[in-house]
N, C-alpha and C positions, 0 to 999 in steps of 0.2 A: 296405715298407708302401705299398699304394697310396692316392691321393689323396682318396679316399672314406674309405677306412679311416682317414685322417689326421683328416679335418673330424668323422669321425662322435666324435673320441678328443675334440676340440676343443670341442663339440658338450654331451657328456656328462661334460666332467668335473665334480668334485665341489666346490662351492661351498666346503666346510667344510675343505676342505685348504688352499683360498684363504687365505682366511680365518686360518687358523692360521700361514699362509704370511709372509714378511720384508717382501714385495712388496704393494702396494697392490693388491687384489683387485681395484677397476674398473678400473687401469692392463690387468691381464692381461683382464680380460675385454677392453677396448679393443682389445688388441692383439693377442688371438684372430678379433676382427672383421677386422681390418687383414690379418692373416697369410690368411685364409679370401678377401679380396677379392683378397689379391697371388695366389693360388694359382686363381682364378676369372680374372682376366685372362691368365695364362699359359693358364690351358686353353680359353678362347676365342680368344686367338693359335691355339694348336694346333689347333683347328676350323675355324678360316676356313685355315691352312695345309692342311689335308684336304682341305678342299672345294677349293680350287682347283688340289691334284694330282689330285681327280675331275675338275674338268671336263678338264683338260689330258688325262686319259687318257679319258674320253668323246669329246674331239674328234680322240684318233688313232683309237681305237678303230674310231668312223664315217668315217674317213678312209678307213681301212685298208677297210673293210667295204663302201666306194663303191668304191674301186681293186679290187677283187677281183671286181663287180659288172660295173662298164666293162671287165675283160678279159676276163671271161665273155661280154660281147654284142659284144666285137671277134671272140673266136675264131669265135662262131655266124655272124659277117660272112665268117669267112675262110671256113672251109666252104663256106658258100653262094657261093663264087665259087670253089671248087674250087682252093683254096691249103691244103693241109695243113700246109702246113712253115710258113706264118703262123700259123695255128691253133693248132698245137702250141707256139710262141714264147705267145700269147695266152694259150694255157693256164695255160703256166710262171708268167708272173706275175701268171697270176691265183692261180693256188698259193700264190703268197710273199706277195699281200697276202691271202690268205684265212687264213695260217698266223700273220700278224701278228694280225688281226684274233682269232684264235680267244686266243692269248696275251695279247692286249690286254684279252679280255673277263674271266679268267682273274684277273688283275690289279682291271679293273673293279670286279669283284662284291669283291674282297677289301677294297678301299677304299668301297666303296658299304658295307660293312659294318662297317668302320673309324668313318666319318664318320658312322653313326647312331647307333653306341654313343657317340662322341665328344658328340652330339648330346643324349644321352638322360643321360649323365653330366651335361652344362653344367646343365641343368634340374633336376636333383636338388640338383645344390651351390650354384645360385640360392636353390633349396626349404630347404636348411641354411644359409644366412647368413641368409632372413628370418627361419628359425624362430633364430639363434642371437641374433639383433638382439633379437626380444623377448622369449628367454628374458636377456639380458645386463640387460635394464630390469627384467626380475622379482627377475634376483638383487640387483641394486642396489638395486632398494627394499626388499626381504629383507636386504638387509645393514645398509642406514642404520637400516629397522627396529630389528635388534638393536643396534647401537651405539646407538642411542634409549635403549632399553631396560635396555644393560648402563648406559648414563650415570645413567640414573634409580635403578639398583637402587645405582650407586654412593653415590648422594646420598644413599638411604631407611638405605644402612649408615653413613653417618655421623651420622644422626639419632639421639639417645638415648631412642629411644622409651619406654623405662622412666622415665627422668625424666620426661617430660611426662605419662605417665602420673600419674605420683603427684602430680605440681603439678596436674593435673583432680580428682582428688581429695581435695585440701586442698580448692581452692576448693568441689567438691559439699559438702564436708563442712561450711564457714562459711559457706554458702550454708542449706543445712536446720538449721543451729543458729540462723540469725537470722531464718527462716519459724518456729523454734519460738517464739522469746523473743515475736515479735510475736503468737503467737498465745495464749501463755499470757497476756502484756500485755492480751488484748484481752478474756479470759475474768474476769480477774481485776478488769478497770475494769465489767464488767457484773455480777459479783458485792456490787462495794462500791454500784452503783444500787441491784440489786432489794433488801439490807441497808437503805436510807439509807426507799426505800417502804417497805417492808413497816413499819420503825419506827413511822413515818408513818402508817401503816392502825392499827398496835395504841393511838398515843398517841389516836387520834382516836377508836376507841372506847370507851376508857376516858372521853375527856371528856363523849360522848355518855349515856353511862350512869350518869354522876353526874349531870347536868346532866336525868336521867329522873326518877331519887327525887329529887331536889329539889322539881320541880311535886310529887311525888306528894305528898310532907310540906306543901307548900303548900295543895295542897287540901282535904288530909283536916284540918287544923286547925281546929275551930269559931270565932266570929267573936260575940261578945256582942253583943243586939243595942242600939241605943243608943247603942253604943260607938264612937266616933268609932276610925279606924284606926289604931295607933301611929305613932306620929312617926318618922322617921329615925332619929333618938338613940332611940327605945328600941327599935327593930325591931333586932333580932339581925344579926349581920355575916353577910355568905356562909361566911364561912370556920366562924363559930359554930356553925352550919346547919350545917355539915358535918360538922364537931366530934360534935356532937349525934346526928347520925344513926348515923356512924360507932361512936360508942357504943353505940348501940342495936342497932345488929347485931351487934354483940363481943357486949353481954349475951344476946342472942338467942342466940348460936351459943353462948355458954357455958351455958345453959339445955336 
């Protein structure tokens, strides 16, 4: 399994196996961070190791590539002064450094392409620790979340919701028994008022109405004339007067 394929496993796994897991889920999340920066330092050792058997093979490579150069413009020297047998020496090594030079490059391009994929790697698995770093605080808050949650739903099932239930209900219930009692209380003190008036109204017109035929009998009585007014003692009581009259409408009604 290679190293990508390793962080990408590390990456994506599944919170809820965590979770279900013996192990302290932010321990492993922790230590997937930890395990993804050991494995980042090793491949950045391995990068800067690249690079520096590139340049070592960039500087024979150009070495080789000047040697092969300088015997080329030594042989064209020998010619020109009519030495063949130099020339041909000149040749030769310019041969062996141009056959160096051609395997050097050979070489080159296969580490020039070594150390870019090396290169292109480092930066992806930078790219999956920062992304694992804030996906590890999402889960973490996703997890305390639900222990939050599992801790509250604990608490709510030890609650006897039933019973308090029905203790709210007593009390609604001697709560509107004693808005009743007050309120018939209140109906019934206004009932024994307008009883106590109304008495009141009927006694005072019966007094008024007696107290009407009495002038009436008063004034319809003739009065002698001459006749000095009766005395106290022989004027008739009120009550007589009343006597009197009361009589007089018995026999009227009985007529």
């Amino acid at each position: 399994m290679g190293l990508l394929d390793r962080i990408g496993m590390v990456v994506k796994s599944n919170v809820n196996a965590m979770v279900t897991a013996a192990e302290d889920p932010e321990k492993i999340l922790e230590q997937s961070i930890i395990d993804m920066q050991e494995d980042l330092v090793q491949l950045r050792q391995a990068v800067a190791q690249s690079m520096a058997a590139l340049k070592r093979q960039e500087q024979q490579y150009n070495q080789s590539a000047t040697q092969a150069q300088e015997w080329e413009k030594r042989a064209m020297l020998a010619l020109q002064k009519g030495d063949e047998n130099l020339a041909r020496e000149a040749l030769s090594r310019k041969k062996t450094h141009a056959d160096a030079a051609a395997t050097l490059k050979v070489g080159l391009d296969q580490q020039t392409t070594q150390v870019d994929t090396l290169k292109k790697n480092l930066i992806a698995i930078e790219g999956k620790i920062s992304e694992a770093k804030t996906k590890k605080e999402m889960l973490k808050a996703r997890l305390q979340s639900a222990k939050a949650q599992e801790n509250l739903n604990n608490m709510l099932g030890k609650v006897n919701t039933n019973s308090a239930a029905a203790t709210f209900e007593r009390m609604e219930e001697r709560v509107l028994m004693a808005e009743a009692k007050a309120s018939a209380s209140s109906e019934l003190g206004m009932d024994n008022l307008e009883s106590q008036f109304a008495q009141l109204e009927a006694g005072s017109g019966v007094d008024d109405e007696l107290a009407a035929l009495k002038a009436k009998m008063i004034s319809s009585s003739p009065t002698p004339q001459g006749a000095l007014p009766p005395s106290d003692a022989a004027r008739p009581s009120v009550g007589a007067a009343i006597d009197a009259e009361l009589e007089a409408l018995r026999r009227q009604m009985g007529n």
